[in-house]
C-alpha positions in Angstrom: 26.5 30.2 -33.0 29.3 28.9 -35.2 28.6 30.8 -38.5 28.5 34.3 -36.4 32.1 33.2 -34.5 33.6 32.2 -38.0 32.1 35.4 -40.0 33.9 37.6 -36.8 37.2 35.8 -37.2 37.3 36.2 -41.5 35.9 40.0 -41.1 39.0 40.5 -38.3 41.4 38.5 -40.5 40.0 40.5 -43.3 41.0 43.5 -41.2 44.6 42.9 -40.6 45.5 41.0 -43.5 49.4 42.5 -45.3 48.9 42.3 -49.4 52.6 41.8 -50.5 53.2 42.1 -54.0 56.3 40.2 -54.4 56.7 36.9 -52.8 60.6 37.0 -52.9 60.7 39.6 -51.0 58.6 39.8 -47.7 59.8 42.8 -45.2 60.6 41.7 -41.6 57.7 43.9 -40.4 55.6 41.2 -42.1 57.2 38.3 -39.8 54.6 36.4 -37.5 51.5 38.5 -39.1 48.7 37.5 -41.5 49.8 38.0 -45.0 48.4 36.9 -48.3 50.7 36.6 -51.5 50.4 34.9 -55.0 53.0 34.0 -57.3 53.7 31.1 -59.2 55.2 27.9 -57.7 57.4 25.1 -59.1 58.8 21.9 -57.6 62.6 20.8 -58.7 61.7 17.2 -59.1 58.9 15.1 -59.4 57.0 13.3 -56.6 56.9 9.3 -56.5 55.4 6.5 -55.3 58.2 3.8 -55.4 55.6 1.0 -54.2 52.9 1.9 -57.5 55.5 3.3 -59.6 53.6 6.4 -59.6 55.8 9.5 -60.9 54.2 12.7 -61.1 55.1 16.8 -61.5 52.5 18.0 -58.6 53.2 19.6 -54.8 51.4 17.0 -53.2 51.0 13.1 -53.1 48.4 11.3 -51.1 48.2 7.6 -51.0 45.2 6.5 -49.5 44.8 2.3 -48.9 41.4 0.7 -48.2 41.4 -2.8 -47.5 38.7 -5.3 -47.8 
C-alpha cells in the first residue's frame, strides 16, 4: 500500500542522499541531486503585515482570514 511505497522512496532517498558540511560552499557535483545541509539561517529585515501592523524577525508569515 501507501506506507510500503513511502518507506521504499525514504530508504532510496536515504540511499543517495550528499551530507555537505558547509552550506557556503556546495560542489557542482552536488547540483540537481539530493543533498541535506544544516547551518544557521538569518533574515536581513523583518517580515510585516502592513494591514495588522504585525512586525516580526521570522522566515515565514502566514495570514490566514476566516469570515463569518
Amino acid at each position: 500500500g501507501r506506507a510500503a511505497s513511502v518507506a521504499r522512496s525514504l530508504d532510496e532517498a536515504l540511499e543517495n542522499v550528499a551530507i555537505i558540511s558547509d552550506p557556503r560552499k556546495i560542489p557542482p557535483e552536488f547540483e540537481g541531486k539530493l543533498v541535506h545541509l544544516s547551518g544557521s539561517l538569518w533574515v536581513s529585515e523583518p517580515l510585516t503585515e502592513p494591514d495588522y501592523g504585525v512586525v516580526i524577525e521570522g522566515i515565514k508569515l502566514k495570514r490566514r482570514v476566516q469570515v463569518y
